[in-house]
C-alpha positions as CSV (number, residue, x, y, z in Angstrom):
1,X,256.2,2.4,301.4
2,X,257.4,-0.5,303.3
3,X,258.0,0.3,306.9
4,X,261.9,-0.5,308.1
5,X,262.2,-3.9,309.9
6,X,259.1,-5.3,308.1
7,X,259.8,-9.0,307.6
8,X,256.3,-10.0,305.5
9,X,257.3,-11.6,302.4
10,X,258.0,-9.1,299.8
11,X,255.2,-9.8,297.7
12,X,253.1,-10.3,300.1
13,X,249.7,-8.6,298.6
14,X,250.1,-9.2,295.4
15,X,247.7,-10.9,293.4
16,X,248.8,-13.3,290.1
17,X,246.6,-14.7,287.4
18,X,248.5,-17.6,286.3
19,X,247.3,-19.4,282.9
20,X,250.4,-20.9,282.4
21,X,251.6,-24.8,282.2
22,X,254.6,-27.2,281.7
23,X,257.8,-25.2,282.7
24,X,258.7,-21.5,281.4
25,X,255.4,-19.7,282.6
26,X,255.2,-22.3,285.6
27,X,258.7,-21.3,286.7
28,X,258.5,-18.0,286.8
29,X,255.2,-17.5,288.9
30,X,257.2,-20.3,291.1
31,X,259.5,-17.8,291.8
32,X,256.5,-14.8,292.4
33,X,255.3,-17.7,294.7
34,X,258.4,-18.2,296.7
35,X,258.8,-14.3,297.3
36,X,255.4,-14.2,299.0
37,X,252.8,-13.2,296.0
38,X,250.0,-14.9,295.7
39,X,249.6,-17.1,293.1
40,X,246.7,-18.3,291.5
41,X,247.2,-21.4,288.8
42,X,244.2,-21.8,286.2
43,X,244.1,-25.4,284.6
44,X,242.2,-27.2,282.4
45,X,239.8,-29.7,284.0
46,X,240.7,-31.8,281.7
47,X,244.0,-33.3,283.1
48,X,245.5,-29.8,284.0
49,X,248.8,-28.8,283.7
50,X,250.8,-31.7,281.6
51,X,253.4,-31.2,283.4
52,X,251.3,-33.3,286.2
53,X,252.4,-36.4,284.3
54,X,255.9,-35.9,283.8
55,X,257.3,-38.3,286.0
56,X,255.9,-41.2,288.6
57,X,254.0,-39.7,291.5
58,X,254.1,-40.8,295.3
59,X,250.2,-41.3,295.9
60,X,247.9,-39.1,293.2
61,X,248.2,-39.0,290.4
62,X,249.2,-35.8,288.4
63,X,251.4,-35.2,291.2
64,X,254.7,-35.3,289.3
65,X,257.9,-34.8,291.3
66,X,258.6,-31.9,289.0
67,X,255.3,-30.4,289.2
68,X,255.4,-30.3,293.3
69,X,258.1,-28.5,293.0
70,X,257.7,-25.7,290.0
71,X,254.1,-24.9,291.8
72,X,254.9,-25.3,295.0
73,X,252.9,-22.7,297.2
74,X,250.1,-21.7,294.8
75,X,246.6,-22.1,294.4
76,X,244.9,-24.3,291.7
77,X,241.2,-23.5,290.2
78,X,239.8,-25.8,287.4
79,X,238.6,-23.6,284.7
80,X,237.0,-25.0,281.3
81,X,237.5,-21.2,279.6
82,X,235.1,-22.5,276.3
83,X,232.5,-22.4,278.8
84,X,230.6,-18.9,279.8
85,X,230.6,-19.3,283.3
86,X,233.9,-20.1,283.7
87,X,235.3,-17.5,281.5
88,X,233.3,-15.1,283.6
89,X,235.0,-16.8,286.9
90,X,238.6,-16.1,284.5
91,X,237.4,-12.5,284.0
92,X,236.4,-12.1,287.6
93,X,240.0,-12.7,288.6
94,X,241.5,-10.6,286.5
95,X,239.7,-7.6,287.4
96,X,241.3,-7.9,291.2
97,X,244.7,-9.4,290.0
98,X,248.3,-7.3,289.7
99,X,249.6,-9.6,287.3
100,X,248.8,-11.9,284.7
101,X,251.1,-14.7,283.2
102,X,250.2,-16.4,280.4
103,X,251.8,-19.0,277.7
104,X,248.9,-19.3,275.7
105,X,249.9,-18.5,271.9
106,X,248.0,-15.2,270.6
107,X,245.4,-16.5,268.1
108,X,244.1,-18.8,271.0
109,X,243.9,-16.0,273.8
110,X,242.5,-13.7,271.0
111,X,239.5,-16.6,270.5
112,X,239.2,-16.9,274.0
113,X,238.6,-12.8,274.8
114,X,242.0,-12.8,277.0
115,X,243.9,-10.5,274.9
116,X,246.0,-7.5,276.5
117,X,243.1,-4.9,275.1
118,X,240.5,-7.3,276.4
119,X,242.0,-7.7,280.2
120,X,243.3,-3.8,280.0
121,X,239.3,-2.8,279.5
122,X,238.3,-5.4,282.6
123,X,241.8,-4.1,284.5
124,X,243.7,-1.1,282.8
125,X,246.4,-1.6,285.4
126,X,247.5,-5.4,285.0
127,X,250.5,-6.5,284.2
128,X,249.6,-8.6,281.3
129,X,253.0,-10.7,281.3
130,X,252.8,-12.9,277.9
131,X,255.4,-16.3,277.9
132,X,255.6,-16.7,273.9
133,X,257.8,-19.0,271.9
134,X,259.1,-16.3,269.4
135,X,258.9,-12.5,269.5
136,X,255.2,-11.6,267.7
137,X,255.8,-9.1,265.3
138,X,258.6,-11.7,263.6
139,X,257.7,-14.1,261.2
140,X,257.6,-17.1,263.9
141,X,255.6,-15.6,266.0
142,X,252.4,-18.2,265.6
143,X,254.8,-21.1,265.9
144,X,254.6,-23.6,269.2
145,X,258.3,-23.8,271.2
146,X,259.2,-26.2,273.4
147,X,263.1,-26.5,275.2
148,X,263.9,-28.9,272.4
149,X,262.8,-26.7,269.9
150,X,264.4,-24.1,271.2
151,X,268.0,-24.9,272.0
152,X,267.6,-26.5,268.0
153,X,266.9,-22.9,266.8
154,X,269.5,-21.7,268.5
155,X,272.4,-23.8,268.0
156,X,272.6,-24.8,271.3
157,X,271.9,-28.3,270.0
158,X,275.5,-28.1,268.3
159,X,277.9,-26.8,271.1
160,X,278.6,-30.8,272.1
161,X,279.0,-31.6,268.3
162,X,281.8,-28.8,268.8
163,X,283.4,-30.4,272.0
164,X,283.5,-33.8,270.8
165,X,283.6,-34.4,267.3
166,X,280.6,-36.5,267.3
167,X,278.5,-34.5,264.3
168,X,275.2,-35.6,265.4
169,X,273.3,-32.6,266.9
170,X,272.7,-33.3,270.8
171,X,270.3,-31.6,273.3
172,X,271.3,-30.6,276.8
173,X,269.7,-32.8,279.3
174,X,267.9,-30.0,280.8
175,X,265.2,-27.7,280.7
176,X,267.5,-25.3,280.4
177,X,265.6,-22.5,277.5
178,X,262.8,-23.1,279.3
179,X,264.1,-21.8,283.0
180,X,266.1,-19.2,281.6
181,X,263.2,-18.1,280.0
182,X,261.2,-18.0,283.3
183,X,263.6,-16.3,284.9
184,X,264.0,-13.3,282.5
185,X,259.6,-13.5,282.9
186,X,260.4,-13.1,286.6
187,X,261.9,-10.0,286.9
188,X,259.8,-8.4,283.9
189,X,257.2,-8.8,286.1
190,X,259.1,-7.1,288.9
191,X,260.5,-4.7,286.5
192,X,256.8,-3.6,285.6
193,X,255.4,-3.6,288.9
194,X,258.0,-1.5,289.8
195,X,256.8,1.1,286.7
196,X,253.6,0.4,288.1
197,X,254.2,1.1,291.5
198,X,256.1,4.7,290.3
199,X,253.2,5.8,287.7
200,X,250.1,3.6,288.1
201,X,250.3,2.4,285.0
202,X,249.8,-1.6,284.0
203,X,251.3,-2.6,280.3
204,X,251.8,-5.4,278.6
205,X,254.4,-7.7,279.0
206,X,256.3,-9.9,276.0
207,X,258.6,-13.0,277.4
208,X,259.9,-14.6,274.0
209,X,261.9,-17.9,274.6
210,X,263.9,-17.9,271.7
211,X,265.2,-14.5,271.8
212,X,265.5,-14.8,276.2
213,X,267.7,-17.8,275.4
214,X,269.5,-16.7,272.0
215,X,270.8,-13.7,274.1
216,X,271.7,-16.2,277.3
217,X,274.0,-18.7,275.1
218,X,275.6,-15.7,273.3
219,X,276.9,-14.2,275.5
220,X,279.8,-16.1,275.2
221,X,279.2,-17.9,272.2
222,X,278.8,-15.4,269.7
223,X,282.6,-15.3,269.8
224,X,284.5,-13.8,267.0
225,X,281.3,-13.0,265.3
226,X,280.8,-9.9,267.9
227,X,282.9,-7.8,265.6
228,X,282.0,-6.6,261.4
229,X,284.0,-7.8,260.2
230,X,284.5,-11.5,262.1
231,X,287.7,-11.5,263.7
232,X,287.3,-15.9,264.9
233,X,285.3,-18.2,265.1
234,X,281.5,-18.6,267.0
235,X,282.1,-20.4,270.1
236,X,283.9,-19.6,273.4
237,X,287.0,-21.6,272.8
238,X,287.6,-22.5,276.6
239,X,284.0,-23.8,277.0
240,X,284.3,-26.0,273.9
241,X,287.8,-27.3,274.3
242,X,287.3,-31.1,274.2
243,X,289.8,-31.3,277.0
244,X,288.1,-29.0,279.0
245,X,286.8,-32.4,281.4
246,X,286.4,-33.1,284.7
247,X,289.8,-34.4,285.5
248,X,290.4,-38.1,286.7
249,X,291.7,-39.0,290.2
250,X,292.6,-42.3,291.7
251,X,288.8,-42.9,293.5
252,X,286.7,-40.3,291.0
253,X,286.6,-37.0,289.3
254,X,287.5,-33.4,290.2
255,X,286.6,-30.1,288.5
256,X,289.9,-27.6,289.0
257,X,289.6,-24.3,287.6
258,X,293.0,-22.3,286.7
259,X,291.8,-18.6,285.8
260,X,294.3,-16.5,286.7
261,X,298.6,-16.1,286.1
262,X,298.6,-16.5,289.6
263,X,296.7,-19.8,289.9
264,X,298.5,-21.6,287.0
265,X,301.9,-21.8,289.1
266,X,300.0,-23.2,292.3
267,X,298.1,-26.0,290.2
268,X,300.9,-27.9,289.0
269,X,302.6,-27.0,292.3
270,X,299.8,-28.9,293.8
271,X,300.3,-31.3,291.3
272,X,303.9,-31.9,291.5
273,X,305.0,-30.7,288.7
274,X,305.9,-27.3,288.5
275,X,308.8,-27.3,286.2
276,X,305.9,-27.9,283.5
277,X,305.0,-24.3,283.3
278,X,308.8,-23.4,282.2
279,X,308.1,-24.6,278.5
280,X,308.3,-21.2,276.4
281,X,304.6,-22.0,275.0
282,X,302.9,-21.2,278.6
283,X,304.8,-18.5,279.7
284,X,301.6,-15.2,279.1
285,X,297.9,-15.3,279.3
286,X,298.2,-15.2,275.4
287,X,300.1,-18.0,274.9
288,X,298.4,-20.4,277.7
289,X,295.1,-19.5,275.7
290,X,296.6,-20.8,272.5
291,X,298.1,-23.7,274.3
292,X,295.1,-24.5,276.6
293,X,294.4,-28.0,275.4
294,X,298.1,-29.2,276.4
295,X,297.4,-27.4,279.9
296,X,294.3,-29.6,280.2
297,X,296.2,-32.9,278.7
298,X,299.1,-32.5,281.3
299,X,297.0,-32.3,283.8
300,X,294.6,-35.1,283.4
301,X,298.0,-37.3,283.2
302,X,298.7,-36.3,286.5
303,X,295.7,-36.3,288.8
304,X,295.1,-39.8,288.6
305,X,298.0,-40.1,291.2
306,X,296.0,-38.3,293.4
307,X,292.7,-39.7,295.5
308,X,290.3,-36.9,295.2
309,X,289.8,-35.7,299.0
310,X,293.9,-35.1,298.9
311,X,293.3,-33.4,295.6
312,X,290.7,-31.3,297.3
313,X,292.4,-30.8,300.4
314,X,295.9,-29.4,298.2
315,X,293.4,-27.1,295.9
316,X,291.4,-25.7,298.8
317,X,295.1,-25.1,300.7
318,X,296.3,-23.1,297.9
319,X,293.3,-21.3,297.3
320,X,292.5,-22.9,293.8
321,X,288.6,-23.5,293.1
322,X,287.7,-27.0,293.0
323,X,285.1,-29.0,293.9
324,X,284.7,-33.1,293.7
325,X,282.4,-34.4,290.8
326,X,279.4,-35.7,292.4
327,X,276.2,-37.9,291.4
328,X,273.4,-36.4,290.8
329,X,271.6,-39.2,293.5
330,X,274.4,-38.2,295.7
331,X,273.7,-34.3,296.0
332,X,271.3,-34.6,298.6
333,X,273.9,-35.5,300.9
334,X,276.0,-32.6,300.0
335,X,277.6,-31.7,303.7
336,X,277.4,-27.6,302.4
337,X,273.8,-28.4,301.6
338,X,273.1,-29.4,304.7
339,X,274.5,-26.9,306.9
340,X,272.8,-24.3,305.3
341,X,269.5,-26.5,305.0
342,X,268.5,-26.3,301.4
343,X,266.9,-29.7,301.5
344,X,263.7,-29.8,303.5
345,X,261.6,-32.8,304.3
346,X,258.5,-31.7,303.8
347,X,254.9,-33.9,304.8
348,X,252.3,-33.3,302.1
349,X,248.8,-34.1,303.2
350,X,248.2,-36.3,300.5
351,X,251.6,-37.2,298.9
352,X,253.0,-38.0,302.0
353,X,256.8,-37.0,302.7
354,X,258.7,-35.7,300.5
355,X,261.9,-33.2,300.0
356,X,261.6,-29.5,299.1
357,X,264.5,-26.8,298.1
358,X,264.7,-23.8,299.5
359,X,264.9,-20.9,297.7
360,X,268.5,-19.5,296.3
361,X,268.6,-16.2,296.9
362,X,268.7,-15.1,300.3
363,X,267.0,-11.5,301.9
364,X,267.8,-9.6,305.0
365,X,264.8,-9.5,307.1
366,X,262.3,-9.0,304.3
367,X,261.5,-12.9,303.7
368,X,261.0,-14.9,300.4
369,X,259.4,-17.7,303.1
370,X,258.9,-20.6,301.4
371,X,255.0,-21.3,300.9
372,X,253.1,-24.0,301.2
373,X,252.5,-27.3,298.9
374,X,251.7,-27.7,295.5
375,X,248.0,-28.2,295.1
376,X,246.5,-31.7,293.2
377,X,244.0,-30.4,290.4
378,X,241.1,-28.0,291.5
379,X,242.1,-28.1,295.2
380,X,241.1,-24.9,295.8
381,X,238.4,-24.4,293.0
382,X,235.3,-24.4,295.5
383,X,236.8,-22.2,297.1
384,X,237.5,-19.7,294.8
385,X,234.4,-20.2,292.9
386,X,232.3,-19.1,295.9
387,X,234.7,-16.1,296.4
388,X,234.3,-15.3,292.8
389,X,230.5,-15.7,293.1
390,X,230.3,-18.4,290.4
């Protein structure tokens, strides 16, 4: 039991395996990291993670500005698992780990003796958390997944074909199945610590992508196809309203969001306009729903009289959400940001400066500290070797 008023870092003490590489695995022991566990990252010596080369790096390379950040605070040890000595070092861990986070497909860990029934016997009570592509006992379960591959299986790829028009099939630009699928890895893990915790008892762990992110896009997607029989048609029709844009002022762009009967009157009140909302065809929910594109039309005709801060200033006075559209380049300089000092400069002692996030979610006095830098390949494989007694 944790004593009242203790301000460790909640997972302080415990002990991850992590085999994982590129983003979904990665992310989630970044998040273990962050909350105080600590995290050991096993790499290949060959190169390591790939995510080390995903974009240009300040000083070493294989110091990707992604990778700094997604393993941030962990250790890394260069293991060549084909060879006996290492996999001995592998095995070695595992006996004194809590947790284990892998994304190696089956057949592979299987070959390599890191199977749940092979850790269980070294470790009966691991948590043997496995990031897979596909749910195993389907028929997809021995295929590779990637972000790409995943928002194609799960139609994510045509939601902007269904905004636009445009029929070709379009990714989002993010890693966006990937991180959702971390996250729901994160708090499995905590989930069956927890189980641990209450019965002793280690088990094993299944993370697939493709069903973490068919059930994330769903949610509002699955539309009219919720009900047997269909009652309308897949797709949330206020997310996939072409007009549904960022609306255009006289210097920019500004996102105002009009939920509620209450808010509809203020925006074109703020807007000038009022007399707009007397037409028959807005005058209930049920009826704005159905007439939501001429909502969106009227007001993109009007904003452009506007210069965004005055836009901003009226929305914020009536109590209508809204919030000026930014650069990405410019986000750093986010005043909000500031304040609450989610940018850090950080001074690496090889990379030199650079800028680190601090992590979202906020704790009372138990801390989810931030921890220290991301390690180049191997920094810490002497290390752990003499620990390990290899």
């Amino acid at each position: 039991m944790i004593a009242a008023g203790d301000t460790m870092p909640m997972l302080k003490g415990v002990k991850v395996v992590d085999l994982t590489s590129v983003v979904f695995g990665p992310y989630c022991t970044h998040i273990l990291a962050d909350l105080g566990a600590e995290v050991v990252k096993v790499e290949t010596p060959h190169g390591g993670d790939a995510f080390r080369w995903s974009g240009k790096a300040a000083a070493t390379p294989g110091m990707s500005p992604a990778f700094m950040t997604i393993n941030r605070g962990k250790q890394s040890i260069a293991l060549d698992l084909k060879k006996p000595d290492d996999l001995t070092a592998m095995q070695t861990l595992l006996r004194d780990a809590d947790v284990f986070v892998l994304n190696v497909r089956g057949k592979a860990v299987e070959r390599l003796g890191l199977d749940y029934a092979s850790v269980k016997a070294i470790n009966p009570e691991i948590v043997y958390a496995h990031c897979v592509g596909f749910a195993q006992d389907g028929p997809y379960a021995d295929l590779q997944a990637y972000d790409d591959v995943i928002q194609a299986a799960t139609g994510t790829a045509t939601l902007l074909p269904r905004v636009d028009g445009n029929p070709q099939a379009r990714y989002l630009p993010s890693l966006i199945a990937d991180k959702v699928a971390g996250l729901h890895a994160a708090y499995a893990v905590l989930a069956a610590l927890i189980h641990k915790m209450r019965t002793g008892s280690g088990q094993l762990v299944e993370i697939p992508m493709f069903e973490a992110f068919t059930n994330f896009m769903l949610l509002e997607h699955l539309g009219g196809l919720t009900f047997d029989p269909p009652n309308a048609p897949v797709g949330y029709f206020r997310q996939i309203d072409p007009d549904r844009q960022p609306f255009p002022t006289a210097d920019g762009f500004i996102s105002i969001v009009a939920y509620t009967d209450e808010a509809w009157p203020r925006v074109f009140e703020i807007l000038e306009r009022p007399e707009f909302l007397d037409d028959e065809r807005f005058a209930s929910r049920k009826l704005r729903a159905v007439n939501l594109a001429l909502l969106y039309q009227e007001m993109a005709r009007l904003t452009p009289s506007f210069a965004t801060a005055e836009l901003l200033r009226r929305c914020q006075d009536a109590q209508i959400p809204a919030q000026p559209v930014r650069d990405l380049a410019d986000i750093m300089d986010d005043p909000h940001l500031a304040a609450t000092g989610f940018f850090s400069r950080q001074e690496h002692p090889t990379e030199g400066g650079y800028f680190a996030m601090a992590h979202p979610v906020r704790f009372g006095p138990a801390l989810g500290a931030q921890r220290a830098m991301a390690p180049r390949l191997g920094d810490q494989s002497d290390q752990l070797k003499r620990i390990l007694g290899s």
